[in-house]
N, C-alpha and C positions, 0 to 999 in steps of 0.2 A: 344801689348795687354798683359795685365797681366793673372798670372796663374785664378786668381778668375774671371774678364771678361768671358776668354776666355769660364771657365766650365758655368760662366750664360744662355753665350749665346749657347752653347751646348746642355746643358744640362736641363735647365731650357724652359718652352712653354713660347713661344716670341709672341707681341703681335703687332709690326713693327718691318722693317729693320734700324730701327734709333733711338733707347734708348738711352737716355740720358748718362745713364752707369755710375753716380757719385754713387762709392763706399762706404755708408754710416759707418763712425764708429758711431755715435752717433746724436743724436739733443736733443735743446734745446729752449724753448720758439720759435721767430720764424728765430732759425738758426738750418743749418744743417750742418752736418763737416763731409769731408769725411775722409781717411783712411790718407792721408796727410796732413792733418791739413786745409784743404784748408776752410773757411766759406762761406756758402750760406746763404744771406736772403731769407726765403721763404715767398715768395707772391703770392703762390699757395695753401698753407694750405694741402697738396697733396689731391688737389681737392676739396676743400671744406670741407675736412675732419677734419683738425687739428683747430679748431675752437676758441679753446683756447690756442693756441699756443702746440707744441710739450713736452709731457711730464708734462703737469703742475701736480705738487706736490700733490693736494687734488686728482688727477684721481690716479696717480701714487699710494698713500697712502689707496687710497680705494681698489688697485685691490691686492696688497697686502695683505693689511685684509682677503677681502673674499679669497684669496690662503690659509692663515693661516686656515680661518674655513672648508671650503669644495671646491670641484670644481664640475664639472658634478656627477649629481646621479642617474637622470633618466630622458628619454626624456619630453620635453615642455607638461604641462595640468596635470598633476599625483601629482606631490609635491610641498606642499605651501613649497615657499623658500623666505625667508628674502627679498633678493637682486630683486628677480621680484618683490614684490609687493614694497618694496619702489620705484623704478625707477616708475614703472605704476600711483603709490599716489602723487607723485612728477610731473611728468609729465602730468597728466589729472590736476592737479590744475592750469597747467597754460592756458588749454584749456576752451573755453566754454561748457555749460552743457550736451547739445547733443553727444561731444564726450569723453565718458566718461569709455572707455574701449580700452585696450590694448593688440594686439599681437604682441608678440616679436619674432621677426624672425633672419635671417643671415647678410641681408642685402638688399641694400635698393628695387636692383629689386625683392629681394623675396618678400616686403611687394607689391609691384605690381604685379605681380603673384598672391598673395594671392588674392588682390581686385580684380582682373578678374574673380576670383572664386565669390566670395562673391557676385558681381553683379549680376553675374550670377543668382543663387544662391536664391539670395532674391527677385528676381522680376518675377522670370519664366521665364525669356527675353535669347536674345542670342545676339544681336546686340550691336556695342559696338560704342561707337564716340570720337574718338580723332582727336590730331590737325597738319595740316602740320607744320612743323619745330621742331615736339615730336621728345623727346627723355626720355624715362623712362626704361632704361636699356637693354642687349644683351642678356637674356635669352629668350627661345622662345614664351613664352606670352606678357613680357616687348617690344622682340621687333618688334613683330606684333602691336602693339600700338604705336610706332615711326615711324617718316615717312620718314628715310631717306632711300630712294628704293634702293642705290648703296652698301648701308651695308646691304640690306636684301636678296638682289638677290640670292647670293649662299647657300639660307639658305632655298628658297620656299620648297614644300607649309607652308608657318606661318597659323596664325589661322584665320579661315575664320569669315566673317563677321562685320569688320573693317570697318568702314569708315571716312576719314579723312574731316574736314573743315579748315576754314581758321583764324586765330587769328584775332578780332576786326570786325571781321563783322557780323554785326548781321543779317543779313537777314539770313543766315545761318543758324543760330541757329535752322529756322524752318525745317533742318534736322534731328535734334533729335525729336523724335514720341515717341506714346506710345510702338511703336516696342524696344525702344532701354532702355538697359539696366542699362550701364554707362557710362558717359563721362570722361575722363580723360584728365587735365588740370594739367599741372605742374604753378603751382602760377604765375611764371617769369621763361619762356623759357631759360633755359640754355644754353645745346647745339648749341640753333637756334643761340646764339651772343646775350643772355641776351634781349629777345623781351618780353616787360611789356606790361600786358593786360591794357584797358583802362578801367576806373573806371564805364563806364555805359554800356560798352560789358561784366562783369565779375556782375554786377549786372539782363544784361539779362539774362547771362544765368543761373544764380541760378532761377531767375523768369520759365525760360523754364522749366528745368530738373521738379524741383515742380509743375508744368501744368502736365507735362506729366509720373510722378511717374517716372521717370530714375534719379539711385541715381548717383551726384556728387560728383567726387572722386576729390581732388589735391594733385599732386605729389610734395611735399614742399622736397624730398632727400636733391637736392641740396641749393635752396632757403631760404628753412627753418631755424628756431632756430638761430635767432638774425641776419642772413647772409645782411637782408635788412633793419637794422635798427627797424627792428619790431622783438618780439619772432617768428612769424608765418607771412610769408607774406601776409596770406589773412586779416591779419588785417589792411593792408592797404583798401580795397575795402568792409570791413564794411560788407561783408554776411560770412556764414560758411559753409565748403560741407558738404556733410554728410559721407565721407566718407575722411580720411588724411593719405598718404603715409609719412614715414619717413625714414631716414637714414643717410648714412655720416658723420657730426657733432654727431651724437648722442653719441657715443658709447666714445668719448673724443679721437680718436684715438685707438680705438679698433673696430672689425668688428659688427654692429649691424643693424637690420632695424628694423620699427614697421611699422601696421598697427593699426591705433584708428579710432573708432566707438562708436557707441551706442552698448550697453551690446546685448539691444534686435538683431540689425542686426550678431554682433559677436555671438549671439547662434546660428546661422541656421547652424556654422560650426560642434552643438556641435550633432546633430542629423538629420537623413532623407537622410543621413546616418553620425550615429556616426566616430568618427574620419575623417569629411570632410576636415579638411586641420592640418598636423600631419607637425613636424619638429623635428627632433633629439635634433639639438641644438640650438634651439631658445628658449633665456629665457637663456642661459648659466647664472651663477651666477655671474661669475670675470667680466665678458659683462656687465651682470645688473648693476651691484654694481662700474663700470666704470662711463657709463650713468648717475646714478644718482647722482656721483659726476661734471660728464659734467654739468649735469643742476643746481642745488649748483651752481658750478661757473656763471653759464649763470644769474642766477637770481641775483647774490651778488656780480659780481666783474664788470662784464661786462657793460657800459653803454650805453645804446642804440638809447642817443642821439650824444655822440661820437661817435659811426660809421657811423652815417650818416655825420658829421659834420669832422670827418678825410676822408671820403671816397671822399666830395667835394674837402677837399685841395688836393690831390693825383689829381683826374679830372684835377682842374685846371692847374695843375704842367706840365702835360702832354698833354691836349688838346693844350697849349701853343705855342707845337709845332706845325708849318704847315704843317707837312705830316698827321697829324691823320685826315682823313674823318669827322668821326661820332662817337657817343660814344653812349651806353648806358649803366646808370648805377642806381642802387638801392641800397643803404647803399655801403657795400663792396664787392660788388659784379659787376664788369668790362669785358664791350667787346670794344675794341678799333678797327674800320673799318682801315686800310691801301689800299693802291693801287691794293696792289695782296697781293695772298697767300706769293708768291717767296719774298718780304719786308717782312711779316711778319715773315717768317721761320729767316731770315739777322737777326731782330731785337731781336726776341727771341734767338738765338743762341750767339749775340754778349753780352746779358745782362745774360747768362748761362757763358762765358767767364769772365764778371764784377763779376760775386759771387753774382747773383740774375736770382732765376730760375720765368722765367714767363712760357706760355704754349698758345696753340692756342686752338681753334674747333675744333671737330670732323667732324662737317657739316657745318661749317661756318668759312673756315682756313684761310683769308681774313682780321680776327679779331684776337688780340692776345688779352688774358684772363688773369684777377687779379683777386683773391682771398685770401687777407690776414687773417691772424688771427683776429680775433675782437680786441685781446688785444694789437694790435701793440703800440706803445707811437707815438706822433705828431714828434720826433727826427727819431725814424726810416720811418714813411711814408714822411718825405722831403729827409731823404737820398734816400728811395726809386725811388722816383720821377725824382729825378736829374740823377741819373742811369739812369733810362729808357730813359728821355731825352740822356743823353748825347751817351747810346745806337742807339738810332734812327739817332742822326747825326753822327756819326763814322760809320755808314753804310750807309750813303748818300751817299757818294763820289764813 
């Protein structure tokens, strides 16, 4: 173990006993290079986040800029600043009308934090309904909204009033009441191994929540901004929440979340009591002024019938082989079922050997997970592909 490992792992708060540990000197679009030269394809986007691949030029050049004008001046709400309000002008024009207001937060489980307030907040209510297989991040309101009980245990009591249903079934749905406040729905389950609502369960339940005045939230962090072939995944399913979590992609590789709404629900933060939901540095400028060149790119380079249409070749490349179970997938966005965890760990670790990092589940480790950049070319996702095959069989034996 080298001298910089070794103080990582000392000295640095570890988050497993089995970090990858590639020493990064640099990346570029979607390579990463460590300290030795050694090249990684990333097919992980680290998590969903490198959207546009690593570093691109117009993010890189914007954050620049704003460095040169100003950087923090005062916390979020106080000063109109350039860089928030173009990212917010930029960003509500790709939404529909209803969401037409923007809070900028740290990231993405604070814009979930935030919407647990807000629900709150605006309805009177205190009951909340999310779903088995959530995951809407590890902070203590995020992850009392998640349902994996074996990462919440050491953490009881979370917040009370939670109550979990089941994806796709709508009988269900007649659990949300006028008691309940909001529903949170990540678009396309992530964590659960990529589990896609069905198009007339995601239409009931906008129908319910509207019955019964509880606002719908969805949690697009991971899903979101281009990840499934759509800007917003809920545009596959043709209704809108009333409420949109964001984050990860946004920020182009810099740390960001939002929460977007209607102006009128985003006022109740601003009185009854003034300063209802306060952040240091949310709204940062070099953040904003990142973001809105993420989304520049996202609207002008990226095309979003190519990711659906490279994320198919990729599938087939791999389904190919016989050891994958099941797959689900949506634009670029990949859960591959294997036998066990213990294959999956084999094939992730040997294509981390080949100079292609993939990654598994949190709660679903069974599956090994893709996430490329949108902007990969059709050359890099056959190399890709071929890798992961010839990964899977050099760990057969």
């Amino acid at each position: 173990m080298n001298p910089s490992e070794n103080y990582f792992l000392q000295h640095l708060g570890q988050t497993n006993p089995f970090p990858f540990l590639i020493e990064v000197k640099e990346a570029r679009g979607i390579y990463i290079y460590d300290v030795d030269g050694k090249e990684y394809m990333d097919l992980i986007a680290g998590l969903a986040v490198n959207a546009v691949g690593h570093c691109h030029p117009k993010v890189v050049a914007a954050i620049k800029k704003q460095i040169d004008s100003h950087m923090h001046v005062m916390v979020y709400g106080e000063f109109v600043q350039a860089a928030q309000n173009q990212m917010a002008q930029r960003l509500i024009s790709m939404l529909p009308s209803n969401l037409n207001a923007v809070y900028p937060v740290n990231s993405g489980t604070e814009a979930n934090e935030a919407a647990i307030k807000l629900v709150k907040r605006a309805t009177q209510r205190t009951e909340i309904v999310a779903f088995n297989g959530a995951y809407h991040g590890s902070t203590n309101g995020s992850l009392s909204i998640s349902s994996n009980e074996k990462k919440k245990q050491a953490y009881q009591p979370l917040l009370p009033g939670i109550k979990f249903i089941d994806l796709n079934d709508e009988e269900q749905l007649n659990q949300i009441t006028s008691a309940t406040a909001g529903v949170f729905l990540e678009t396309i389950q992530g964590d659960a191994g990529v589990r896609i609502p069905d198009i007339s369960f995601i239409k009931a339940l906008r129908n319910r929540c509207s019955e019964v005045g509880a606002l719908l939230v969805f949690d697009e962090i991971q899903c979101g901004l281009g990840r499934t072939g759509k800007i917003f995944a809920f545009e596959h399913y043709h209704v809108v929440p009333d409420i949109l979590t964001l984050g990860k992609a946004l920020g182009g590789g810099m740390p960001i979340g939002a929460l977007v709404s209607s102006n009128e629900l985003l006022h109740h933060f601003a009185h009854s009591p003034m300063l209802g939901h306060i952040t240091t540095f949310g709204g940062h400028p070099v953040i904003c002024a990142a973001a809105n060149a993420f989304l520049e790119v996202l609207e002008s380079e990226i095309d979003l019938f190519e990711v659906e249409r490279l994320g198919k070749l990729l599938e087939d490349i791999i389904v190919a082989n016989g050891e994958i179970i099941a797959i689900r997938r949506m634009g670029l966005l990949f859960a591959f079922d294997m036998i066990s965890e213990q294959r999956v760990e084999k094939v992730v670790k040997r294509c981390l050997e080949k100079g292609l990092i993939t990654f598994w589940f949190l709660s679903h480790p069974a599956s090994f997970r893709l996430a490329p950049p949108l902007n990969i070319t059709e050359k890099e996702i056959l190399r890709a592909g071929y890798l992961i095959v010839e990964a899977i069989h050099e760990t057969s034996r």
